[in-house]
C-alpha positions as CSV (number, residue, x, y, z in Angstrom):
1,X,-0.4,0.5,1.0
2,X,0.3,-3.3,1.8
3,X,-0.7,-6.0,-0.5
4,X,0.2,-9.7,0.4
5,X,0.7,-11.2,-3.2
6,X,0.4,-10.1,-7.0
7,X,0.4,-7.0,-8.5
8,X,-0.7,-3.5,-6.8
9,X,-2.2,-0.1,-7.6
10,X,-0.8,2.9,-6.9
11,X,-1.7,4.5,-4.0
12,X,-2.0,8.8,-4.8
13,X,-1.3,11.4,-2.4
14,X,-0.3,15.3,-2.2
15,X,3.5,15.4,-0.5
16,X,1.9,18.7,1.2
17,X,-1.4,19.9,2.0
18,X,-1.7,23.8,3.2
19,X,-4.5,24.3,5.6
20,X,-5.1,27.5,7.0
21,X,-6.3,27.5,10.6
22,X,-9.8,27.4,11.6
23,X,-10.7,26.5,8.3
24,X,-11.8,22.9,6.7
25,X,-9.4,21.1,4.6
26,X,-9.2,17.9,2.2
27,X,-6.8,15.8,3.0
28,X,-6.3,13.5,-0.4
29,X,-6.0,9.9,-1.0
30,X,-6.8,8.3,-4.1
31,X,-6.2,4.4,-4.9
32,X,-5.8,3.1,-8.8
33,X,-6.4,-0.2,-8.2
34,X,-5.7,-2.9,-10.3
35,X,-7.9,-5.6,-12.2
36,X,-10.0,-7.4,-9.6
37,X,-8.9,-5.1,-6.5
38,X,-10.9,-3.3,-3.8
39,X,-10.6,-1.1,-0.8
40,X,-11.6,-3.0,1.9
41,X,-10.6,-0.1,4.2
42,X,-8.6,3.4,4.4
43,X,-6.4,4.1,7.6
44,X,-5.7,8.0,8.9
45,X,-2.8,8.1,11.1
46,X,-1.2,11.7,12.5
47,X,2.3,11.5,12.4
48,X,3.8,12.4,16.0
49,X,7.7,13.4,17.1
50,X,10.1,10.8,16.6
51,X,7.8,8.9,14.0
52,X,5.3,7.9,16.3
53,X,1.6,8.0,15.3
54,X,-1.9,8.4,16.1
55,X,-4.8,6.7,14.6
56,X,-7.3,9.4,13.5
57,X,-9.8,7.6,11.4
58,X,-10.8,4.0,9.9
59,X,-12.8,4.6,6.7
60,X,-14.4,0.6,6.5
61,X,-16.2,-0.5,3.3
62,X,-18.4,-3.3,5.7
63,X,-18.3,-1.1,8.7
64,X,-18.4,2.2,8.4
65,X,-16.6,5.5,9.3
66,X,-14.6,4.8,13.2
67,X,-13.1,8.3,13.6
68,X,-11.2,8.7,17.5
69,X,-12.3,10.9,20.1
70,X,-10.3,14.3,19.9
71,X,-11.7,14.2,16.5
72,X,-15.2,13.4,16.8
73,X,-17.3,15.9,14.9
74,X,-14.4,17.2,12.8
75,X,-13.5,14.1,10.0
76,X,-16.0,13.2,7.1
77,X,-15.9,11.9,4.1
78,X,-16.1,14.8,1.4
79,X,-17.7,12.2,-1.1
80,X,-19.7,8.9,-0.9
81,X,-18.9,5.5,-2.7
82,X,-16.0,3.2,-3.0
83,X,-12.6,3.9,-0.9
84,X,-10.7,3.9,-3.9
85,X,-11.5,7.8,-2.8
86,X,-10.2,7.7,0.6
87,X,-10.3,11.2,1.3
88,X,-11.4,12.9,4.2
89,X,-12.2,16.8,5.4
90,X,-10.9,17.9,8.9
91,X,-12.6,20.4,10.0
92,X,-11.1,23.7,11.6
């Protein structure tokens, strides 16, 4: 998480996740903002060899869900509302 001035939340995530292959799994992501703060928007980037990434998915509170092409169909949003809840399924 980046924040440009004040005080920030803490940004929650599992250091591992176990997914079993050709099965769904929940990826976590869970923001405690502070007083007066809100997730604007929630990032998913797959970590590649020699720490380069990929952008998977762009959760958008104004915009909507931007989720790239090898994984169209398979990323969604296990629960609706605020990003504070960031998390997202894969699927298979």
């Amino acid at each position: 998480a980046r924040v440009l001035a004040g005080r920030a939340g803490v940004v929650e995530v599992q250091r591992s996740v176990t997914a079993v292959l050709g099965q769904d799994v929940v990826l976590p992501c869970r923001y405690r903002a502070q007083e007066q703060e809100h997730v604007v928007q929630v990032t998913w980037l797959k970590r590649g060899p020699a720490g380069s990434s990929a952008e998977v998915a762009v959760l958008n509170r104004e915009h909507g869900e931007h989720v790239q092409e090898p994984y169209a169909g398979r990323v969604l949003r296990p629960a609706a509302g605020p990003l504070e809840d960031g998390a997202i399924v894969l699927r298979n």
